[in-house]
N, C-alpha and C positions, 0 to 999 in steps of 0.2 A: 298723158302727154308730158314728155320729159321738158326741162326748161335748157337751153344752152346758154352760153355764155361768150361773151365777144373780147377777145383780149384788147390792146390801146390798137396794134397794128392792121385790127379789123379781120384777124384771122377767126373764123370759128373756134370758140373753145369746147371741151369735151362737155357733156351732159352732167349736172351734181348727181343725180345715179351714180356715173358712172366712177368719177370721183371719190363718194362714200362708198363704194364697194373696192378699190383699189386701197383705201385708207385702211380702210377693216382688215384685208389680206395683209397690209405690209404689218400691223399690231400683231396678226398672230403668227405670221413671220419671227418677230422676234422672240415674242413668246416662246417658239416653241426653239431658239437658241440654247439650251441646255440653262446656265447659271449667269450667262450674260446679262441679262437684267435685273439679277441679284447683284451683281457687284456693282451694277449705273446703280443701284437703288442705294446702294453703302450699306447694305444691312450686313455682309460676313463683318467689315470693319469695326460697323456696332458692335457686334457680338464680341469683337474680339480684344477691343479696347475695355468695353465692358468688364469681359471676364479677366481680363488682366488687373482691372481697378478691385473688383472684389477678390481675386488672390490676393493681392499686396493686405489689404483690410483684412481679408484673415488671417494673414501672417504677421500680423502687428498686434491685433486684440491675441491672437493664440499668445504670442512672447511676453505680453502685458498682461495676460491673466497668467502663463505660469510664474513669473517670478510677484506679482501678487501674493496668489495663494502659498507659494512657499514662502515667500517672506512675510507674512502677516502670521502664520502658524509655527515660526521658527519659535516664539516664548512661548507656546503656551504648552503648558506642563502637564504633562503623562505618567500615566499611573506605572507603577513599577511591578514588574513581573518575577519570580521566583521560578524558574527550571531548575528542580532534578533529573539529571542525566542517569543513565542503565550504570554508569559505570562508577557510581556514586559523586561526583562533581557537579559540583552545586553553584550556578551563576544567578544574579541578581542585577536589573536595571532596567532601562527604558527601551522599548522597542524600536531603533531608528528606522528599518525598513526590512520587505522580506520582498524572495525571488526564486524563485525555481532554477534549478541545477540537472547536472548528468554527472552522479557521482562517480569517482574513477572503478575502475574493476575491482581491482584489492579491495577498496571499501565495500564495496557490496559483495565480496564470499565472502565478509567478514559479518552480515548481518545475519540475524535470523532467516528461514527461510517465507514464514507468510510479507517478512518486511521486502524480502527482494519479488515476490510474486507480485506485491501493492506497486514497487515499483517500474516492475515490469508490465502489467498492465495499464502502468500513466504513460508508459513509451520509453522508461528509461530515464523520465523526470523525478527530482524529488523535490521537496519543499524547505525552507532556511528561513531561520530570522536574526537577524544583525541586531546584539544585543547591547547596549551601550551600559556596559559594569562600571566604569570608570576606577577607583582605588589605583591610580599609573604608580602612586608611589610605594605599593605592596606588589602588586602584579607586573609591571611596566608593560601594560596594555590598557588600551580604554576599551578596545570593544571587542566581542569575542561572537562568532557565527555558532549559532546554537541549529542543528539537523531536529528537522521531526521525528526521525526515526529512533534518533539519541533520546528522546526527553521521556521518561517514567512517570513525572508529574509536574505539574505548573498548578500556581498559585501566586497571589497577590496581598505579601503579608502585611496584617495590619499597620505593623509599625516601622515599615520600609520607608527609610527615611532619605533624603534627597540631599545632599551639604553641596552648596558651592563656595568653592576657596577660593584667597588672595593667588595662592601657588598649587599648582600639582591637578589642575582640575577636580571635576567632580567627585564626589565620596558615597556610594552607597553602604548603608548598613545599618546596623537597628541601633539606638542608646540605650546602652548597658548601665552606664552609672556618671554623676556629676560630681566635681567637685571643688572648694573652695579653698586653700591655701592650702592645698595638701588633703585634705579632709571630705571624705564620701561624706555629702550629705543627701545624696538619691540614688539608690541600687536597684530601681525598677526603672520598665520604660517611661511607665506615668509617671514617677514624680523628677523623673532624668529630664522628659520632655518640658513636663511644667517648670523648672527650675532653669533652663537652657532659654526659655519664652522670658521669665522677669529679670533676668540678666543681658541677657544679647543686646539689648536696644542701648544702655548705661555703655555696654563696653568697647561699642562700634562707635559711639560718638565720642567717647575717648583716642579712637585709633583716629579718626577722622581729624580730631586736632593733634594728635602727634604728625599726621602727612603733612598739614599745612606749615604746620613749625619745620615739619623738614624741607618742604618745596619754596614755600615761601622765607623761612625768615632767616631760615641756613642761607637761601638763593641770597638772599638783600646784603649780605654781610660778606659773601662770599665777592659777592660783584664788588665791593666798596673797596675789599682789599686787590682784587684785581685793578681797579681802577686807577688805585694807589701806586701799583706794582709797574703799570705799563708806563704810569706820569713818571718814576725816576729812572727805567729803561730808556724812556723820550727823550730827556733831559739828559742821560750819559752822552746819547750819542750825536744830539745835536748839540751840548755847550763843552761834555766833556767831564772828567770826575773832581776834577777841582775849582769847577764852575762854580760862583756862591746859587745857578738857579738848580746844582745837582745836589749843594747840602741842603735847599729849601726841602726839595723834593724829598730827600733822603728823614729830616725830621718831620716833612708830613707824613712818609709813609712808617714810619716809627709807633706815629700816634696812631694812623689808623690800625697797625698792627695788634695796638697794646688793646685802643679801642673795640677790634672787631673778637679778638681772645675774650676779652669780659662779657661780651654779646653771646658769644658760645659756649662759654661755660654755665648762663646761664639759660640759655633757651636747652643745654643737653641735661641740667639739672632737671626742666619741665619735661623734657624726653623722657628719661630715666623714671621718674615720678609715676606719668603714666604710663609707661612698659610696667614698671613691679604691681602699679593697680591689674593694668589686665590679665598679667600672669598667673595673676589666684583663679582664673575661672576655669578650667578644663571640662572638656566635652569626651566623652572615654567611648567609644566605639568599637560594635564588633561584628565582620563581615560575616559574608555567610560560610566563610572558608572556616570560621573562628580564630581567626586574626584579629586584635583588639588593636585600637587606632587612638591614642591620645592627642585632640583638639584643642588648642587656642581661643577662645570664642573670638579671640580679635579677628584671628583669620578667617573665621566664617563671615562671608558674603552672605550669603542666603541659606534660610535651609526648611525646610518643608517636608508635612507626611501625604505626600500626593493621593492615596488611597483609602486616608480618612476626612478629605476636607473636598467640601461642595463643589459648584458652581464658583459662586460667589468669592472665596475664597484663591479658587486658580485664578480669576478675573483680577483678582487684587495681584498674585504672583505676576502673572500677564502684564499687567498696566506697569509695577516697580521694574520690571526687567526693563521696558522698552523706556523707559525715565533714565536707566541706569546706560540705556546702552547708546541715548542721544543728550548726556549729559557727563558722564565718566569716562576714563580713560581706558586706554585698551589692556589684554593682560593675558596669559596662560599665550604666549604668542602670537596676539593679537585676534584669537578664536574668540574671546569671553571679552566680557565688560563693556565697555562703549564706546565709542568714535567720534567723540564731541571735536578733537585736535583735527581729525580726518573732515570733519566737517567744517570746523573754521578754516581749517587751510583751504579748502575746492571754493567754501565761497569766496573768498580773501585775495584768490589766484584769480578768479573769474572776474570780480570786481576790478579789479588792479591790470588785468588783461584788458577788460573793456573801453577803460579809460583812456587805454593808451592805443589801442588800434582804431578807434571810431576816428577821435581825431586827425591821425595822418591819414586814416582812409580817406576821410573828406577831403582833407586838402588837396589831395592828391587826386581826386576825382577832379574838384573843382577847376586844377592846373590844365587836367588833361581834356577837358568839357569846355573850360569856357574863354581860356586862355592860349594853350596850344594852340597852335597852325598843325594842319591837317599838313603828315610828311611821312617820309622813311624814318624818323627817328621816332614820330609817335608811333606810325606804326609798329615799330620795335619793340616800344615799353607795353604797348595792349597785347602784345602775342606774350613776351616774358611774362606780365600777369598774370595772362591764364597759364602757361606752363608752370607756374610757381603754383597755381592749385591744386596741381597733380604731383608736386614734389612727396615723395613718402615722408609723415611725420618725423619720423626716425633721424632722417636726415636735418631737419629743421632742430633736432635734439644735440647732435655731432654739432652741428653749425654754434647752437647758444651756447655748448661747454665750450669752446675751442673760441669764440669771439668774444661774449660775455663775460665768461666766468674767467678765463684765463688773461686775455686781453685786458678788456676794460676792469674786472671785478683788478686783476695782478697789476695795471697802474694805479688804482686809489689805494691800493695796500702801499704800494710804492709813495704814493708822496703821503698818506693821510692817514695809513696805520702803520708805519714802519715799524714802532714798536713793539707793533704785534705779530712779526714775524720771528720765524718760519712758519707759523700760525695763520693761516689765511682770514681773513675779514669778510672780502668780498669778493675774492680771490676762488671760491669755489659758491658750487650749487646755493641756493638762499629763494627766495620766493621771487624778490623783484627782478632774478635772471629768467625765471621759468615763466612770471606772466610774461616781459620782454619776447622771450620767444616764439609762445604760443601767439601772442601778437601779430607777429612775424608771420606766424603758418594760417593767423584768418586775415591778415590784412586785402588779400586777394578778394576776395569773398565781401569785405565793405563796399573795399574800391569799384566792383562793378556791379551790386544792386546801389550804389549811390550815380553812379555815372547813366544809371537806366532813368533811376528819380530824376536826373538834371535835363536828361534830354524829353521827359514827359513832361516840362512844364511851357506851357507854348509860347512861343517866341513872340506873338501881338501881346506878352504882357511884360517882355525884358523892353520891347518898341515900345510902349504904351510909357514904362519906365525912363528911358531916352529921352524921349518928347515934352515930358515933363522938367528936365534940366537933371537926371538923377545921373550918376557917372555908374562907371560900370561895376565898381563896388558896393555903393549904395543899391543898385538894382540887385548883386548876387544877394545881398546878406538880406536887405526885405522883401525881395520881391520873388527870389531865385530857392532860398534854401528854404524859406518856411515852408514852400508849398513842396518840398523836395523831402521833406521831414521823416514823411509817416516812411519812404522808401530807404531814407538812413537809417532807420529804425529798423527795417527789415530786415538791411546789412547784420546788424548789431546784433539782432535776436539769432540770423544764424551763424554768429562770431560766436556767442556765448555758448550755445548747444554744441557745438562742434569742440571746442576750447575746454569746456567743463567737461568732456568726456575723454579724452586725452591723455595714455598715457603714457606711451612709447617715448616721448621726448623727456617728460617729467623725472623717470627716472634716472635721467641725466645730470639735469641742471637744476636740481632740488628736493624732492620729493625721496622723503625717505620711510623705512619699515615704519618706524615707531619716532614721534617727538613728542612727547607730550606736553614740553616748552612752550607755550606761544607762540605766534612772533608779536603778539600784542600784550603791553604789560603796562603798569604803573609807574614804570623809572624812563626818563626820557633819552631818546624823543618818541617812546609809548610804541611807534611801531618798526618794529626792526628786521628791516625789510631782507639783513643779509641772514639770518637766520633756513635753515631747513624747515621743512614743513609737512604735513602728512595729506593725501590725497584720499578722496573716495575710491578714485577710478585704479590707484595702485596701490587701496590696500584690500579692492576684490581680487586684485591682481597677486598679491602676497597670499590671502589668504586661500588664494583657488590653485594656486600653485607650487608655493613655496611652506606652507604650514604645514608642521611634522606628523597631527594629528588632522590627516585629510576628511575622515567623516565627520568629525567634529566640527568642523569649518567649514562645509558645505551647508549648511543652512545657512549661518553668516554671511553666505556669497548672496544667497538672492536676498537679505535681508536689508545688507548693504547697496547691492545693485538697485532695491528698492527706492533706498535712498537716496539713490545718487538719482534718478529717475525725478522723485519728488522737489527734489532742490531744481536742477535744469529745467523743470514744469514750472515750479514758481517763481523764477526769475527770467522766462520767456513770457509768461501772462502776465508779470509784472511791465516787461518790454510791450507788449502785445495792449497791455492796457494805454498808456504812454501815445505808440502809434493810433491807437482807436481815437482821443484825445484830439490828436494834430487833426484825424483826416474830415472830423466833424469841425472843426475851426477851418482848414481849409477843405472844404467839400470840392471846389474847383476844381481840384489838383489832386485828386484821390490816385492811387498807387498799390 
């Protein structure tokens, strides 16, 4: 006996029977709608935001492990191979990489006939390996494509020796004999080798104090008398030449003259000294063409027999390259030696960029958050914001040559270096035009995760501030910014990531090939901010594009890219530590 139900109006209601059986039909009703209650359920959307979050993660560990492994294994040093060719030419070097080919026609009715059968049944493919000879200054080539079909024999000779130079890149070839102020005193490889090992170390720290006498102490003498030279230029033209302040000038700079001449004749004495010491040592080399190659030991950088020495030993080659190459200057155009200038410039730009954008961002948040009346005219400046985010860097680059550098840098030459014209000061590219800029191109970017921070801190605590007698600056600055922090912070971390990888503007308004100058030195005021400077981001850029010797310089790129990776990582976790910091002190206000 079924139960009914009595609605309020006292009409008879249906039977629950009857009810549960209408409810059941309309469930499989829908059910049986196709996909309709997959998409009320959100599941395609799952899946498809999903797999869009694991794309992106793969294409970030993929880009972050290839230039990893290529950059970690750019130093470490490979054994040296020996091809004989069929047509008796004989190459010698390091294997940079191999590929398969479709040789032309000609080529192939030029070979024997089981070699074009081999190649015909690979499909018309053949095999190549890029062989890195280097000797540019005998050959003027570094690398030469050696064919399988070309090579009679290979081998790995013992005493295949590895030289890297000051100039002319790499040197393959065996040592033939050594010698000491003219005088063979080793005509074998063993006692050429042994004798090149207890000498090399004496005559590289020789050369190492001839550089510093030339960079440093030539630089210190040379600035003294320019200094001299610009103070009685100053004085012609502001008192005139028979000023008694243009005779001062004129016998100071006498003295300095006389002064800075006795300073160079004896620092070139010490020059000179150590040149004729290092001159005796010669390293006599002979390729496998039999071309014999007379050596400098000063010029040898490095030199190694890749094929006789360990593990342990490449490990040590390994470790002094990457010392050499985040400590030394750059060289062979910029392919070889190190990026230490590259590296103080990126952080130096970045530091000096941060400094200057955080602060106007804030303000300029805080103007527009807490100050401003809601209008047409704020409106105005919130839309220009974000369209300035979208500006191409490039343009941001045109804007700081053309405002910066010509403008402002061409009025302080005008009143404050006059004497140093035609000669620009500050009047062209220098570092504190390029962070100014870059500034410029992330100020967007503060200004609204700082304006997001101002509006996530709740209003019952600016009231709560009030009520206490606090005025409305005392509430921004205690009450308002600390908890607003870890979000300025946030600004900041993506001011510097975006900013430190930038290069399109920089090679504008400062950033140049090669400086190996500083802009930070010992002679005041210690950091000289109009100077040029070297970038990581444009000198993967030089070397991926503009380097004469392109295979050469391709490891360099993701070794460098590496780097430039590792710097941007440690001064965002540095920021990221910082904001961690604030949002446990203010936990309320977390952002």
């Amino acid at each position: 006996m079924s139960t009914t139900l009595t609605e309020p109006n006292n009409k008879p209601a249906l039977p629950r029977e009857t009810i549960r059986q209408s409810m059941s039909s309309r469930k499989k009703t829908r059910g049986n709608r196709g996909g309709r209650s997959l998409l009320a359920k959100g599941e395609p959307m799952l899946w498809l935001t999903g797999g869009g979050l694991i794309v992106a993660v793969v294409m970030i560990i993929a880009l972050l492990a290839l230039v990893i492994v290529q950059g970690m294994v750019t130093f470490w040093p490979k054994h040296v191979d020996q091809f004989v060719l069929k047509n008796g030419t004989v190459h010698m070097g390091e294997i940079t990489r191999d590929d398969t080919y479709k040789p032309e026609v000609g080529v192939l009715d030029s070979l024997p006939a089981e070699v074009q059968t081999d190649i015909a049944n690979n499909e018309g493919w053949a095999h190549r390996e890029l062989v890195r000879t280097g000797n540019f200054d005998l050959t003027n080539s570094h690398f030469h494509w050696v064919e399988d079909f070309y090579i009679e024999s290979r081998s790995q000779p013992q005493w295949a020796t590895v030289i890297e130079r000051n100039a002319w890149g790499r040197f393959y070839g065996m040592p033939k004999a050594f010698m000491i102020d003219g005088k063979v005193v080793a005509d074998t490889p063993e006692g050429t080798w042994a004798e090149f090992l207890k000498h090399h170390d004496q005559v590289r720290e020789r050369w190492h104090v001839r550089r510093a006498l030339e960079k440093h102490d030539i630089g210190y003498e040379s600035r003294k008398i320019d200094d001299a030279r610009l103070e009685l230029k100053s004085a012609k033209i502001e008192h005139g030449v028979d000023s008694p302040q243009y005779r001062d000038a004129q016998t100071n700079y006498d003295a300095v003259d006389a002064e800075v001449n006795v300073a160079y004749g004896k620092i070139r004495e010490k020059i000179n000294a150590l040149n004729a010491e290092n001159d005796k040592y010669q390293l006599v080399m002979v390729t496998t063409q039999g071309q014999e190659k007379q050596l400098g030991l000063a010029d040898v950088v490095r030199a190694y027999q890749p094929n006789q020495i360990g593990f342990g030993s490449k490990l040590g080659i390994y470790v002094s390259r990457w010392w050499e190459f985040l400590t030394d200057e750059p060289r062979e155009a910029n392919s070889e030696g190190g990026v230490f200038p590259a590296i103080f410039g990126t952080v130096a730009m970045t530091l000096i960029m941060s400094l200057m954008v955080v602060p106007f961002g804030v303000l300029a948040s805080l103007y527009l958050r807490e100050y401003a009346k809601a209008g047409p005219m704020i409106s105005a400046v919130r839309i220009a914001i974000n369209n300035l985010a979208g500006v191409p860097s490039i343009v941001f680059g045109v804007f700081g040559l053309g405002f910066f550098c010509y403008v402002v840098g061409g009025t302080i030459d005008e009143v404050f270096f006059k004497a140093s014209l035609p000669n620009p000061t500050f009047g062209t590219g220098g570092l504190l035009w390029a962070a100014l800029t870059l500034a410029l191109l992330t100020l967007p970017v503060v200004i609204v995760s700082t304006e997001e921070a101002l509006a996530a801190v709740p209003g019952s605590m600016r009231e709560g501030s009030y009520g206490c007698g606090a005025s409305k600056w005392q509430t921004i600055r205690r009450i308002v910014l600390p908890r607003a922090m870890p979000g300025v912070m946030t600004g900041a971390i993506l001011a510097m990531a975006r900013g430190a990888g930038e290069v399109a503007p920089l090679m504008l308004v400062g950033a140049v090939k090669l400086a190996p100058e500083l802009p930070i030195d010992g002679v005041y005021p210690f950091l000289h901010a109009q100077r040029s400077f070297m970038h990581l981001g444009f000198h993967v850029y030089d070397l991926g594009f503009q380097s004469q010797n392109a295979e050469a310089a391709k490891p360099m790129v993701f070794t460098t890219t590496l780097l430039l990776i590792m710097i941007v990582a440690f001064l965002n976790l540095f920021a990221i530590w910082l904001r961690a910091r604030l949002r446990r002190k203010f936990v309320s206000s977390q952002f």
